[in-house]
C-alpha positions in Angstrom: 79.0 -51.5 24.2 77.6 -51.6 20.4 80.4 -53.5 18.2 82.0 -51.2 15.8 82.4 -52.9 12.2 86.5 -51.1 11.5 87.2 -50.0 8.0 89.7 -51.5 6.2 92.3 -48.8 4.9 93.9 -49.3 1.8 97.0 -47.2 0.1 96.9 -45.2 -3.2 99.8 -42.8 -4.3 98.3 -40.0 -5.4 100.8 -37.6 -7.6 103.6 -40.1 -6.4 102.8 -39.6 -2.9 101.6 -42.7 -0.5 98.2 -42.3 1.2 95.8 -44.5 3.1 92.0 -44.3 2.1 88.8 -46.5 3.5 88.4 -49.0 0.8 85.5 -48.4 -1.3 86.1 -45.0 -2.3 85.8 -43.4 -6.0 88.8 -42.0 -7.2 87.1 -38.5 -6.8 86.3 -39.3 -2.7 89.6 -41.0 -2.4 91.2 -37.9 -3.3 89.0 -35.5 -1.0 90.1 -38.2 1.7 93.0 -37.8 1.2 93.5 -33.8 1.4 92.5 -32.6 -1.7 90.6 -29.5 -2.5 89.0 -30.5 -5.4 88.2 -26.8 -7.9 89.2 -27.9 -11.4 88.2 -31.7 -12.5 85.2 -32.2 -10.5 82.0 -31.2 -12.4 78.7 -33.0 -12.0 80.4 -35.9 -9.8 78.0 -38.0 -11.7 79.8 -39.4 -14.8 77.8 -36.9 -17.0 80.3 -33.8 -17.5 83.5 -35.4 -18.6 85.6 -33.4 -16.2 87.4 -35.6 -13.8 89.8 -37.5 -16.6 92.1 -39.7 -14.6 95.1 -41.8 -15.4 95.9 -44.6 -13.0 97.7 -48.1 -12.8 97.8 -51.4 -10.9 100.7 -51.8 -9.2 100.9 -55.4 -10.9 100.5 -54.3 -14.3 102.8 -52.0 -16.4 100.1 -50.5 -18.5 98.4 -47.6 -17.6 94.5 -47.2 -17.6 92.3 -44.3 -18.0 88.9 -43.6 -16.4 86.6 -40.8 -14.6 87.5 -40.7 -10.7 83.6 -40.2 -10.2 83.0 -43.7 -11.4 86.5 -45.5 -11.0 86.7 -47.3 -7.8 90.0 -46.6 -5.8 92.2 -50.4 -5.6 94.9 -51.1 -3.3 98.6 -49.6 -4.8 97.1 -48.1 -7.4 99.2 -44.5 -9.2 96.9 -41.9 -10.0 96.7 -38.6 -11.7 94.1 -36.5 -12.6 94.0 -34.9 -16.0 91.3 -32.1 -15.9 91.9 -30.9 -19.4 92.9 -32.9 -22.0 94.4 -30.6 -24.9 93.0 -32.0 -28.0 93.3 -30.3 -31.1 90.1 -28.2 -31.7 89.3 -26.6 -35.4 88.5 -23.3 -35.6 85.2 -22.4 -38.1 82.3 -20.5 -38.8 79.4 -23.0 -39.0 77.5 -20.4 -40.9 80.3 -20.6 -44.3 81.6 -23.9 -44.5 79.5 -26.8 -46.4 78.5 -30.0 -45.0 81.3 -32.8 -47.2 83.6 -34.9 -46.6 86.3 -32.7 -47.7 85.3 -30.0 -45.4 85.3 -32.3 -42.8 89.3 -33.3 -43.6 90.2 -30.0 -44.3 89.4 -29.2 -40.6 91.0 -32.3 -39.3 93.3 -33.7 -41.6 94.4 -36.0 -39.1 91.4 -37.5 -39.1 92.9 -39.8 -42.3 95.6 -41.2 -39.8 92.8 -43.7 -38.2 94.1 -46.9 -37.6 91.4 -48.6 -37.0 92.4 -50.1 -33.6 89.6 -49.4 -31.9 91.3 -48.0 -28.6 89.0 -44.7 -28.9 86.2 -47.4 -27.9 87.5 -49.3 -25.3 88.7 -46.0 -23.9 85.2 -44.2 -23.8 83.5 -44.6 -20.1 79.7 -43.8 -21.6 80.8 -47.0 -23.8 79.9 -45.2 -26.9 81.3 -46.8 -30.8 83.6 -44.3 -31.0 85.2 -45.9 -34.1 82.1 -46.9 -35.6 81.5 -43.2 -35.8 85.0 -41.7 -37.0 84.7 -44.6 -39.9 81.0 -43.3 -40.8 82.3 -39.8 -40.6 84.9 -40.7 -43.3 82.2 -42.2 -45.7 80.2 -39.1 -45.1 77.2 -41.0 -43.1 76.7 -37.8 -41.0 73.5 -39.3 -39.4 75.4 -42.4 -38.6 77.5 -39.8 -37.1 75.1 -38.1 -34.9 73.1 -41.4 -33.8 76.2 -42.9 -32.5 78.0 -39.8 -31.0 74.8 -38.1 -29.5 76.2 -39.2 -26.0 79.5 -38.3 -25.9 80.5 -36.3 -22.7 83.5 -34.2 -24.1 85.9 -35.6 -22.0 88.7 -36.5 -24.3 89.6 -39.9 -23.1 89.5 -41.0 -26.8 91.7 -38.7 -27.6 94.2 -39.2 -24.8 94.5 -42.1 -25.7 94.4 -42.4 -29.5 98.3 -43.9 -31.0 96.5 -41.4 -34.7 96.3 -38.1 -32.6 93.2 -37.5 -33.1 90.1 -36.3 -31.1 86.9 -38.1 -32.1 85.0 -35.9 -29.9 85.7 -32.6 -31.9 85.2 -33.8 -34.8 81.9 -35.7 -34.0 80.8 -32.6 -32.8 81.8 -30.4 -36.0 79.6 -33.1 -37.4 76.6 -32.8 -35.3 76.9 -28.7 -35.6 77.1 -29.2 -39.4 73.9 -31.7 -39.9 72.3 -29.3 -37.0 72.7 -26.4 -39.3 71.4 -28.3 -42.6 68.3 -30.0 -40.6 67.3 -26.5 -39.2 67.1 -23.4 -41.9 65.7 -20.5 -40.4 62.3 -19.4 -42.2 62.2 -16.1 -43.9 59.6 -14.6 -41.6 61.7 -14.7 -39.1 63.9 -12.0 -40.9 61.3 -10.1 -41.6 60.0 -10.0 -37.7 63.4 -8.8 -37.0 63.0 -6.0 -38.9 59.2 -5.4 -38.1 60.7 -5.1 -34.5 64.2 -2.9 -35.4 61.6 -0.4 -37.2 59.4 -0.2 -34.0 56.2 -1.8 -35.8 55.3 -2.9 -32.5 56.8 -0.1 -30.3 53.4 1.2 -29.1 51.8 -2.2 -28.3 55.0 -3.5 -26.3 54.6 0.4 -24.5 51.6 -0.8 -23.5 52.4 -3.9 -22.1 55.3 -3.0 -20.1 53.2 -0.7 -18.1 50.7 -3.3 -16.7 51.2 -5.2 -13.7 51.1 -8.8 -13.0 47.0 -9.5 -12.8 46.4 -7.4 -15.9 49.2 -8.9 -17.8 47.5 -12.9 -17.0 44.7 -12.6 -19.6 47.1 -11.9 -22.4 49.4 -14.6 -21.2 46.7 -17.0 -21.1 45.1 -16.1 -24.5 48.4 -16.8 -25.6 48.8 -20.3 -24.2 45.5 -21.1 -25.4 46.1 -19.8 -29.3 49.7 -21.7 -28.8 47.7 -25.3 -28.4 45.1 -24.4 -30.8 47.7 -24.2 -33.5 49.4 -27.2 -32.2 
């Protein structure tokens, strides 16, 4: 008879409740394990969506840590909650009106002057991103600083959960990145006119046309088309 290696079980408390999980186990599979229909909190299992904030602590320790159950290993005694929505404040705006400053930037988030400095947004991000770096160049209006260091972020609030100034890095870094987006990328004046080319019907009687071919008569067209597209590349 084939020698069966046995698993070694290990408790968690899950809510406050005690279970017994193979050891090994991600947060995330330690909770499926355990019962749990995950719906909310479970996104991309891949460390990529943000969704599957968890808090958790040893059992030897008093402090509590934060991390995503998709990459956080499940350890012996540990208390664990999920967090699937951490409710950061969010500024409401219209990219289109508002200027790209400093002071626009603190009038949105005023908190954003209550930085301490402490660094615990960084030590707290799980794509290990300088999450203070960036909130300091936001503040000296070094938006590409900004948007170099904060590219990565995954939305899922862990900075902000954890932040002693209330504030949430990862809204404002993304008012930033929205606000350089808009100033890199000014739409040409032809395309206004196309618009209106189009809303005036201009082209009504060749897109007629088109619509009533089939799929072999509609290929040379498409294949000009590719060919002019690389020409003028």
């Amino acid at each position: 008879m084939r020698n069966v290696e046995k698993v070694q079980m290990i408790p968690i408390y899950i809510m406050g409740k005690k279970y017994k999980v193979p050891l090994g186990l991600t947060i995330m599979k330690a909770l499926e394990y355990s019962g749990y229909q995950l719906k909310r909190g479970c996104g991309c299992r891949g460390g990529v969506c943000g969704a599957c904030v968890t808090i958790y602590r040893r059992e030897d320790e008093y402090k509590w840590k934060i991390g995503l159950a998709c990459q956080t290993v499940a350890e012996p005694d540990i208390f664990l909650v999920q967090l699937p929505y951490v409710p950061a404040h969010k500024a409401s705006y219209d990219i289109r009106a508002i200027e790209t400053t400093e002071e626009q930037v603190s009038a949105l988030y005023p908190e954003l002057m209550r930085c301490m400095g402490c660094n615990t947004c960084t030590r707290s991000c799980p794509m290990e991103l300088s999450v203070m770096d960036y909130i300091s160049a936001t503040l000296r209006g070094e938006w590409q600083t900004v948007v170099k260091l904060s590219m990565d972020c995954i939305m899922c609030g862990m900075c902000a959960a954890r932040c002693p100034g209330e504030l949430a890095p990862f809204n404002i870094a993304m008012l930033v990145r929205r606000m350089v987006g808009k100033s890199a990328h000014k739409t040409p004046p032809t395309v206004a006119q196309r618009l209106k080319d189009i809303e005036s019907g201009v082209y009504k009687e060749e897109l007629d046309k088109l619509k009533k071919l089939n799929k072999e008569q509609l290929l040379p067209y498409y294949q000009e088309f590719q060919k002019t597209k690389g020409e003028a590349v």
